[in-house]
C-alpha positions in Angstrom: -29.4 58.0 50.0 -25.7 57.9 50.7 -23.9 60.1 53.1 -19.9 60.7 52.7 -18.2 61.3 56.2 -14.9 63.0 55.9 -12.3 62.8 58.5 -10.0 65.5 58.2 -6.7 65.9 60.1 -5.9 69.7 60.0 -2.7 72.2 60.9 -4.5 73.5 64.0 -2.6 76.6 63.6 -4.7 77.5 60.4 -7.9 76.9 61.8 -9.2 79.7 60.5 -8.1 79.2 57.0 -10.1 75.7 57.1 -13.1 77.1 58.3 -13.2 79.2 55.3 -12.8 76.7 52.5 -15.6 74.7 54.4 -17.8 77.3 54.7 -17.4 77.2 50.6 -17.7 74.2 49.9 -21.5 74.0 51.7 -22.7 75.6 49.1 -21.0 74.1 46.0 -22.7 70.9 47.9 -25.9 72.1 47.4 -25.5 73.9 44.2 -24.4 70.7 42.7 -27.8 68.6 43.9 -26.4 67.1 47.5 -27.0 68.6 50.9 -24.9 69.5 53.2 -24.7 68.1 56.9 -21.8 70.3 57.9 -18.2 70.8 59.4 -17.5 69.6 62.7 -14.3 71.9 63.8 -12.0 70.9 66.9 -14.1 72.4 70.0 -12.6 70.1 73.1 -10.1 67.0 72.7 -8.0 66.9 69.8 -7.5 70.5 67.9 -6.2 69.0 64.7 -9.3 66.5 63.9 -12.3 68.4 62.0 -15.0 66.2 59.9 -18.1 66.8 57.6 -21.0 64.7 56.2 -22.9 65.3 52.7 -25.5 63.6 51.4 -26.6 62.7 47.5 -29.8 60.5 46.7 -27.3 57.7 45.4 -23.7 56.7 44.8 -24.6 57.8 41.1 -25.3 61.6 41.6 -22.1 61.4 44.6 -19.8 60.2 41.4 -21.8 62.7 39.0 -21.0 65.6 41.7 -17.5 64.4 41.8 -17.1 65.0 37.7 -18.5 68.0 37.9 -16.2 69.3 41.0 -13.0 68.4 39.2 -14.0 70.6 36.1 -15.8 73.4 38.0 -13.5 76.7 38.7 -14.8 77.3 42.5 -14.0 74.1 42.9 -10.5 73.5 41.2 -9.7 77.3 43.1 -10.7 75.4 46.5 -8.1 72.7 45.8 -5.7 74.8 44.9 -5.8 77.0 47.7 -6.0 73.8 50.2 -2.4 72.7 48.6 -0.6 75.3 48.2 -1.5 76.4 52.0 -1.3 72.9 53.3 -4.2 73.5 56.0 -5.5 69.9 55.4 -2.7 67.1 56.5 -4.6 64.6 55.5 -8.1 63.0 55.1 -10.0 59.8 55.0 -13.5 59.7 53.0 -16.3 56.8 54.0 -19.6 56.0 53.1 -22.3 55.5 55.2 -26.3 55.0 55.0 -28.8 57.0 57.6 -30.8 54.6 60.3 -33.6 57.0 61.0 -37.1 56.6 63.2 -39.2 54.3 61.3 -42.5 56.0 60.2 
């Protein structure tokens, strides 16, 4: 399994407008074989830092998901939107691999 963590930095002013594009993006997630850890939005401490985490089975089916987000309409609307409203400042994408309880 690998696991992308996303570090957004976001205008804290369109909070709002974030939350809906993630809340979108959860499902496209799933719909295109990963699953979805969530959004993490500013609560306490800085209120312009949100992140999420997604899981596919490999870096195969992350890249495959990637291909299919670039041609897929929801997904090329999503981007759009994101730009042309400038909510997301920037962001910074790492992988990383679960350590879970041995069974």
């Amino acid at each position: 399994m690998i696991t992308c963590h996303v570090k957004y930095v976001i205008d804290p002013y369109q909070l709002a407008a974030f939350e809906r594009y993630s809340r979108q993006w959860i499902g496209i997630v799933g719909r295109m074989g990963g699953v979805h850890h969530g959004y993490f939005l500013p609560s306490e401490g800085a209120n312009n830092v949100a992140y999420c985490l997604f899981s596919f089975p490999s870096l195969a089916d992350y890249e495959r998901y990637r291909q299919q987000a670039a041609e897929d309409a929801e997904c090329v609307r999503l981007v759009e939107e994101a730009t042309a409203l400038k909510f997301i400042v920037s962001y910074e994408r790492s992988f990383v691999r679960p350590v879970l309880e041995s069974l």
